[in-house]
C-alpha positions as CSV (number, residue, x, y, z in Angstrom):
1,X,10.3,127.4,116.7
2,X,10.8,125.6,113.3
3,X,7.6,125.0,111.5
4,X,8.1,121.0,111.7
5,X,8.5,120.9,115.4
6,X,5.4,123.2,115.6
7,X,3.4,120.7,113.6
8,X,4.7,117.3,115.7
9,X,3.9,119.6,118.8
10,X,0.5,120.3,117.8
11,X,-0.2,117.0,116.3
12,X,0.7,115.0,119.8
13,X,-1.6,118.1,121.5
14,X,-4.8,117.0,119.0
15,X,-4.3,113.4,120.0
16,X,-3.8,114.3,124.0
17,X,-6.9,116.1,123.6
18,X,-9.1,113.4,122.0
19,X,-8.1,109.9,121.1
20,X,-7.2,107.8,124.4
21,X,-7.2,104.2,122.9
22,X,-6.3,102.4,119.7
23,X,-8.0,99.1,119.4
24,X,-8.1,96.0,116.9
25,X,-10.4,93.6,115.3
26,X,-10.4,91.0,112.5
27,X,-13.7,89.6,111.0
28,X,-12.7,86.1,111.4
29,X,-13.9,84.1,114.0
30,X,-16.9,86.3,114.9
31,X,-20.1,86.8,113.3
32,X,-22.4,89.8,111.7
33,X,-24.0,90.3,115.3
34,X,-20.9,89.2,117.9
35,X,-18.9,91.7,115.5
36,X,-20.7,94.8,115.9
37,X,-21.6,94.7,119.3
38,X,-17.9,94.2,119.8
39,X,-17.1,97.0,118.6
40,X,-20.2,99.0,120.4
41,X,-18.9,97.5,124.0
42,X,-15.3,98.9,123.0
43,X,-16.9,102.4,122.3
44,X,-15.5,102.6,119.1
45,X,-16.3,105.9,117.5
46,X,-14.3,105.5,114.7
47,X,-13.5,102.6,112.3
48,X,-9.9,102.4,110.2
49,X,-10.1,100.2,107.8
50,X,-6.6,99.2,106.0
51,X,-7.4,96.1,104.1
52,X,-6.5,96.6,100.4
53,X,-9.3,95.1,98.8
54,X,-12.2,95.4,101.1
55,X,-14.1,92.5,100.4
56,X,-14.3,89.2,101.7
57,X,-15.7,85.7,99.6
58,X,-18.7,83.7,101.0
59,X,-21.6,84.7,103.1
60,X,-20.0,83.5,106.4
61,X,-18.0,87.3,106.6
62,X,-20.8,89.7,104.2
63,X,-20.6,92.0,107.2
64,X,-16.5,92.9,106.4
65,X,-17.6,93.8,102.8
66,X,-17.0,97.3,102.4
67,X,-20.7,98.7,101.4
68,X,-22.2,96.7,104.1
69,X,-19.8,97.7,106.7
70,X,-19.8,101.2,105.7
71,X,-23.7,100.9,106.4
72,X,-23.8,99.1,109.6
73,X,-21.5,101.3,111.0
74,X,-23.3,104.5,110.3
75,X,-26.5,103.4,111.3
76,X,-24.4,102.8,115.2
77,X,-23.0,106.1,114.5
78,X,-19.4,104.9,114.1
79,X,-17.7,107.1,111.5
80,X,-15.6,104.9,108.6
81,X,-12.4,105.7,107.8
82,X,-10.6,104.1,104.8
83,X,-6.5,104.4,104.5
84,X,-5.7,102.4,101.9
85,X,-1.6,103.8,102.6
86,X,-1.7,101.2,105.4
87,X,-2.7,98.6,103.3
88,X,0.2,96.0,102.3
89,X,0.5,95.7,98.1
90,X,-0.2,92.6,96.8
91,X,3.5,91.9,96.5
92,X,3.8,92.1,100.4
93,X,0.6,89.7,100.4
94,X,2.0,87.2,98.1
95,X,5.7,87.1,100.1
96,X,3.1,86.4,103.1
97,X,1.3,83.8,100.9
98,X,4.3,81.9,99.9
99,X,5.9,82.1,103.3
100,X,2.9,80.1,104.4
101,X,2.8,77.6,101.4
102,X,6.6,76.9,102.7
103,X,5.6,76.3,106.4
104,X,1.9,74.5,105.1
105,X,-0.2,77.4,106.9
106,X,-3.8,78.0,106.0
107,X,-3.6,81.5,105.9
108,X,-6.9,81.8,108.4
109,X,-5.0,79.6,110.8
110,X,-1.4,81.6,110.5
111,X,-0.6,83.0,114.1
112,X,2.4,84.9,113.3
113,X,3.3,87.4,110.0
114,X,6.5,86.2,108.1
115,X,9.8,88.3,108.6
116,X,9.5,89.2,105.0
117,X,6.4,90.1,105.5
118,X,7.1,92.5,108.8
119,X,10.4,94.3,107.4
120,X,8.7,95.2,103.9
121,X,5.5,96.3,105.4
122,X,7.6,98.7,108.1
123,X,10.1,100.0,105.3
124,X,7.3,100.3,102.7
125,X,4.4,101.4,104.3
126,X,4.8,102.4,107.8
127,X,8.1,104.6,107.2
128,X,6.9,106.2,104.7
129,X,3.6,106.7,106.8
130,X,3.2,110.6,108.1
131,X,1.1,110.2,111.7
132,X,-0.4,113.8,110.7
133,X,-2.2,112.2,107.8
134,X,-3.4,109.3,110.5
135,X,-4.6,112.0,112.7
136,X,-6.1,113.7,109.5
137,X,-8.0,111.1,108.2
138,X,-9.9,109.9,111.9
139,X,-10.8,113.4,112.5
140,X,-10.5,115.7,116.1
141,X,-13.5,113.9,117.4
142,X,-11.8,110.3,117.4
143,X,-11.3,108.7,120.7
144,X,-11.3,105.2,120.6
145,X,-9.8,104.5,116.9
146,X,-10.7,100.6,115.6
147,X,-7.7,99.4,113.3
148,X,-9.9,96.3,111.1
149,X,-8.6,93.6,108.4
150,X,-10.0,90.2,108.5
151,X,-7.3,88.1,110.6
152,X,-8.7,86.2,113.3
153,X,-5.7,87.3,115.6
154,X,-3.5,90.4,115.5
155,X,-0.3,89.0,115.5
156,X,-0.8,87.0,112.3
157,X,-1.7,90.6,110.5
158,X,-0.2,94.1,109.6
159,X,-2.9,95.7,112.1
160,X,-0.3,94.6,114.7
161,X,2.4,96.8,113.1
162,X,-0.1,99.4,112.9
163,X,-1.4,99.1,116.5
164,X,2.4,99.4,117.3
165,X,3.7,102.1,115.3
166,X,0.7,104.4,116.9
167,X,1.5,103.5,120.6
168,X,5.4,104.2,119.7
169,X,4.2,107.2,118.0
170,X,1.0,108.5,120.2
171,X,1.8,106.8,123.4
172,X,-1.3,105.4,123.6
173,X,-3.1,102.2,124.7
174,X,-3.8,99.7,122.6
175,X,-6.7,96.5,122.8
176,X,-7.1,93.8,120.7
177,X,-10.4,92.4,120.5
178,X,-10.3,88.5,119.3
179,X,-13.3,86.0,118.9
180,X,-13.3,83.3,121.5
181,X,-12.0,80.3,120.5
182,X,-14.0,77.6,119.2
């Protein structure tokens, strides 16, 4: 056996053996508290996040800023994970930004990511994306893996693509955990 069909053999092994869910969750639309209990109902145990600048303006969303999070999520015994590969570049972002300018979307209210958007993001990041260094970065003891950025609603961010990729890839479930509407 070559040695690259040893590693894809033992890497679909490690996942068999621990993780058994991929789910999502943007910070719009919830708040600090409806947030992390969220996340502790899903049984997250550990917490992707693939924003590239991991901030967020105002005091509505202080919870998604990255020291904070990174706090809160240790004192609920969630380990953090940052993988800043799956990150768009700001040049995917601003294709994004002036695909909404041209349709007059609010970019908190978009629902769906641009086609410009979703063919860059899959030849630039995702293609180029190993799944061993996925598996690598949330650790053996990951079961129930939480891809975050801040979009109210999957489909209107790259955590979708992400969420996909891994089920093509892993074979695994994935959930999507939204805010109620308001």
């Amino acid at each position: 056996m070559t040695k690259s069909i040893y590693l894809v053999k033992s890497m679909y092994s490690l996942v068999k053996d621990a993780m058994n869910k991929i789910v999502t969750i943007g910070a719009y639309g919830f708040n600090r508290e409806s947030f992390f209990q969220n996340l502790v109902d899903a049984k997250i145990d550990t917490f992707c996040d693939i924003r590239r600048r991991r901030g967020v303006r105002g005091p509505e969303y202080a919870f998604a800023n990255s020291q904070y999070l990174q706090k809160k999520l240790q004192e609920l015994g969630i380990h953090y994970v940052y993988i800043q590969d799956l990150a768009p570049s700001q040049a995917m972002r601003e294709k994004q930004k002036q695909e909404d300018e041209k349709f007059h979307i609010a970019k908190r209210s978009r629902k769906v990511l641009g086609q410009t958007f979703v063919s860059e993001y899959i030849d630039n990041c995702l293609s180029r994306f190993e799944p061993s260094i996925f598996l690598e970065k949330v650790g053996p003891n990951a079961q129930v893996v939480c891809l975050f950025c801040v979009e109210r609603v999957p489909e209107a961010c790259h955590r979708s693509l992400v969420s996909s990729w891994l089920t093509q890839t892993f074979h695994l479930p994935v959930e999507h955990i939204v805010p109620p509407i308001v």
